[in-house]
N, C-alpha and C positions, 0 to 999 in steps of 0.2 A: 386940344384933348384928343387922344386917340378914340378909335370905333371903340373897341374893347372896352375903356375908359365910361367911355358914356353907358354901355349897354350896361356895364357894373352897376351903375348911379343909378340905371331904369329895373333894375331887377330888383321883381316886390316881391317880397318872403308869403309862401302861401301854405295852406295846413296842408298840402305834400309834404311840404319842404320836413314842416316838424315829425311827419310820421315817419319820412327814411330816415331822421334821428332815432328810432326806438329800433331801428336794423331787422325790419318785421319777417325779410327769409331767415333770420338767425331765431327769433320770436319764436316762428312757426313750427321750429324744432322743439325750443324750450316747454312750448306750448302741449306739443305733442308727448313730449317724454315726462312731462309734469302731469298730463291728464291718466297715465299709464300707471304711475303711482297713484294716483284719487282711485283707478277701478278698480287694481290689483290689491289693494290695501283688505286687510280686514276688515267687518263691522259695518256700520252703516251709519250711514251720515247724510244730511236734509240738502235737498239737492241744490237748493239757493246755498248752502253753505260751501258743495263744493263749487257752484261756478263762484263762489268769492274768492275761495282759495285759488281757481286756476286762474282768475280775473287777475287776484294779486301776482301770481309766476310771472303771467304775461305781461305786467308795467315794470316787476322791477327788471324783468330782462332785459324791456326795451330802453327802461332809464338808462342800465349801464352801460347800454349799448350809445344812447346820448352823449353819457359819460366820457366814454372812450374816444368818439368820436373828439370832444372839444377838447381833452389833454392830449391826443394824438392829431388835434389839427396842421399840426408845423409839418410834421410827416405824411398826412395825407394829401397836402398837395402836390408833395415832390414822388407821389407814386400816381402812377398811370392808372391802377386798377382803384384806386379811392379821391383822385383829385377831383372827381365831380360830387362828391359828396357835398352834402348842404352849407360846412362851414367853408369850405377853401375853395368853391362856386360863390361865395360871398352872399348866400341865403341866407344862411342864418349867424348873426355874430356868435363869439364864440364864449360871452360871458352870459348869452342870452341859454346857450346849449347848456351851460353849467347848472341855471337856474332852474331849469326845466326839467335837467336830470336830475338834480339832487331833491326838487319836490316831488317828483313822481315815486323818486325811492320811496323814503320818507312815508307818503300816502300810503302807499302797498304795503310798506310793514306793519306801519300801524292799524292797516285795515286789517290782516291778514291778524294781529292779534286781540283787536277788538271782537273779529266775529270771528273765528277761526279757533286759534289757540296759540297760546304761549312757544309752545315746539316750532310750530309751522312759521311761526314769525322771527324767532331767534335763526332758524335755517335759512328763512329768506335774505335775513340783513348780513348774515355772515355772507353768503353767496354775492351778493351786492358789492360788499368790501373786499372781499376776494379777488373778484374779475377788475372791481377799480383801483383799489389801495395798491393790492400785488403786484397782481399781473398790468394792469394798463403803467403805474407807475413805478413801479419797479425793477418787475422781471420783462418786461417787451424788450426794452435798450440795453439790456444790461449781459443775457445768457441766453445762449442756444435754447438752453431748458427751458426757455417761457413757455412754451405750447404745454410742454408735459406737465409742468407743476400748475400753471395755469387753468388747465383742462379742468383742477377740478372743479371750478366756479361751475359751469357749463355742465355736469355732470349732475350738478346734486337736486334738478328738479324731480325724478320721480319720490325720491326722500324725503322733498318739503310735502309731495303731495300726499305719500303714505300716511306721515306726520299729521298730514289737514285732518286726515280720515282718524287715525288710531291713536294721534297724540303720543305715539309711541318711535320708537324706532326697532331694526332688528337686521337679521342678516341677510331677508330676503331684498328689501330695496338695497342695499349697500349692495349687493351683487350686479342689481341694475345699474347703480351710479360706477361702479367698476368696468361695467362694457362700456361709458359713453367715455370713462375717463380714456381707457385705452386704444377707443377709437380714436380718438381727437388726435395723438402725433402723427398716425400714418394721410389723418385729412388732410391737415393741413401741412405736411411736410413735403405732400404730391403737388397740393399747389405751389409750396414754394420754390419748388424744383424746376417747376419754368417760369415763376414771376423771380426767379433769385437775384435778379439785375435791377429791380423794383424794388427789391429789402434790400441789396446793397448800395442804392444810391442815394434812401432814406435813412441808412446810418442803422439795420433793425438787425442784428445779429442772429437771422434764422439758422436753420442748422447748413445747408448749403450753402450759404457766406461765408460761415467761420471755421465749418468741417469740411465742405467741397462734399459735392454731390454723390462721388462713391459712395462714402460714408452716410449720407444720407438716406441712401437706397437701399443699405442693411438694416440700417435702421428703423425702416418703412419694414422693413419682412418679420423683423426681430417682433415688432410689436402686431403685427397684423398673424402671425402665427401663432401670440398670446392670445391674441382679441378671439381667436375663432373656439379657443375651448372654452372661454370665458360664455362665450354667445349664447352656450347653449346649457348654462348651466341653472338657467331658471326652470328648467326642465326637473331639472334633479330636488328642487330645493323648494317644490308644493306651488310653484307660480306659473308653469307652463306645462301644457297638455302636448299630444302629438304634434297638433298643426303648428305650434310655437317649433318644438324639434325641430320639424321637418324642414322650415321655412328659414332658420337661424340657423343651420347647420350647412342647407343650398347659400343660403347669401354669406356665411363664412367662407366656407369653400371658394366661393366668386374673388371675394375680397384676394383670398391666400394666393388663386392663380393671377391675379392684377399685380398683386404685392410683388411675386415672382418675374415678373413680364418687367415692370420696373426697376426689379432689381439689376435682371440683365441688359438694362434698356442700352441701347449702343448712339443712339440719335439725342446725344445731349444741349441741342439744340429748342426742337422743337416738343421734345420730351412726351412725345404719344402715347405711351405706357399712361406716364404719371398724369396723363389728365383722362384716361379712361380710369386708372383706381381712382381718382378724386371724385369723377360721374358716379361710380358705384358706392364708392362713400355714402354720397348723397343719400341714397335711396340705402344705405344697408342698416340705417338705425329705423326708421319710417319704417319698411317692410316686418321685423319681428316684432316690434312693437306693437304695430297694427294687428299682427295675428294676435301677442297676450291681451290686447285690450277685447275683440273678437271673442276669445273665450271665455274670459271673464265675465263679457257680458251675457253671452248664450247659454254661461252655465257650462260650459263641456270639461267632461272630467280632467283632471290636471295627471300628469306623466306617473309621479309620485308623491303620495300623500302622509 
């Protein structure tokens, strides 16, 4: 038997293993942009109710995230940047993943409508079946356009959490789920712009696969030049005061000069544009978000009321 062979046989599945199943840097977004709708929201609501609601965000995120992993296991071994993940490192089986993510769903929705509300639970599950049903099983292999049609799973926490608080809905979070939706193609299309040898040899029809990269790097600008007046338009619309302005309008700005830098990028190799916009990504939903929750909490007067 080979080394490799044996150390497979001696590798014991340990509760690491199942928490990089719930994809907790992915979590910690969801987490954050779900607590943003609980503060921004109208009215008022018992504080044990909302850390339920946000307790609920953060399982089913990370179930789907489970999710994905175990119907995308065949592909994540044959990519570099996820074969060590816990199923295709041989941690965790991949019928074990399934169990564990479809009761954690499960759990959070019906939590999320036993103490919560009806709204806040029917947004959760839809969100759930979206990122798994759709996007994991349908649109990933299938169209370029997964990320974008995709996106919205990924999008709709501050709505479930407006939802937790007001039981309502309206057009002020739908504007929030709008900037995380139209952030999402220019994220992930900077990364896939130097991983595109890693989705083309796992069969994933990114947009650089199937449209080549030119076309890709319009398409990073087209949308990051929508994303930047989208950013700051919680300003206009009773949810953001100055410092939301001022701070989503500097990290628009950043993003649109990135976006530009990649567009023209000339080193389609190593692609250094497209992993400085993808670093800024990072940080460009976390930064305004952080300021409207800040205000909200402090009370400081909003831009337009």
């Amino acid at each position: 038997m080979a080394i490799t062979d044996t150390l497979a046989l001696e590798r014991v599945t340990t509760v690491g293993d199942f928490f990089a199943l719930l994809k907790p840097r992915v979590m910690s977004l969801v987490i954050f942009t779900g607590l943003a709708g609980i503060v921004v929201a109208p009215g008022h609501v018992h504080l044990l109710t909302a850390f339920t609601a946000l307790l609920c965000i953060a399982l089913a995120a990370g179930a789907s995230g489970a999710l994905n992993m175990a119907y995308d296991s065949d592909i994540d071994a044959v990519m570099s940047r996820t074969s060590k993940r816990p199923i295709p490192s041989g941690a965790v089986g991949r019928d074990e993943a399934l169990a564990y993510g479809w009761t954690i769903s499960a759990l959070s929705v019906a939590t999320m409508w036993l103490f919560v509300n009806l709204l806040a639970a029917a947004l959760l599950a839809f969100t759930v079946f979206f990122y798994v049903g759709v996007y994991t099983l349908w649109l990933k292999r299938r169209t370029p356009q997964n990320i974008v049609i995709g996106g919205l799973a990924g999008a709709l926490p501050p709505a479930i959490g407006w939802a937790a608080v007001s039981g309502t809905l309206s057009l002020q979070p739908l504007v929030l789920v709008a900037i995380i939706f139209m952030w999402t193609p220019p994220h992930f299309w900077a990364l896939s712009l130097w991983r595109s040898e890693d989705y083309a040899r796992a069969g994933i029809p990114m947009m650089p696969v199937v449209k080549g990269k030119p076309a890709t790097r319009n398409l990073i600008l087209v949308y990051t030049l929508l994303l930047a007046p989208i950013g700051v338009l919680p300003a206009f619309i009773g949810l953001g005061g100055i410092l939301y302005l001022a701070v989503s309008a500097g990290m628009g700005f950043w993003m649109v000069l990135e976006a530009f830098a990649t567009w023209r990028e000339k080193d389609a190799v190593n692609e250094p544009s497209a992993k400085r916009l993808f670093g800024v990504s990072l940080i460009y939903l976390f930064v305004p978000f952080a300021a409207l929750i800040i205000e909200h909490i402090f009370n400081l007067p909003m831009l337009w009321t």
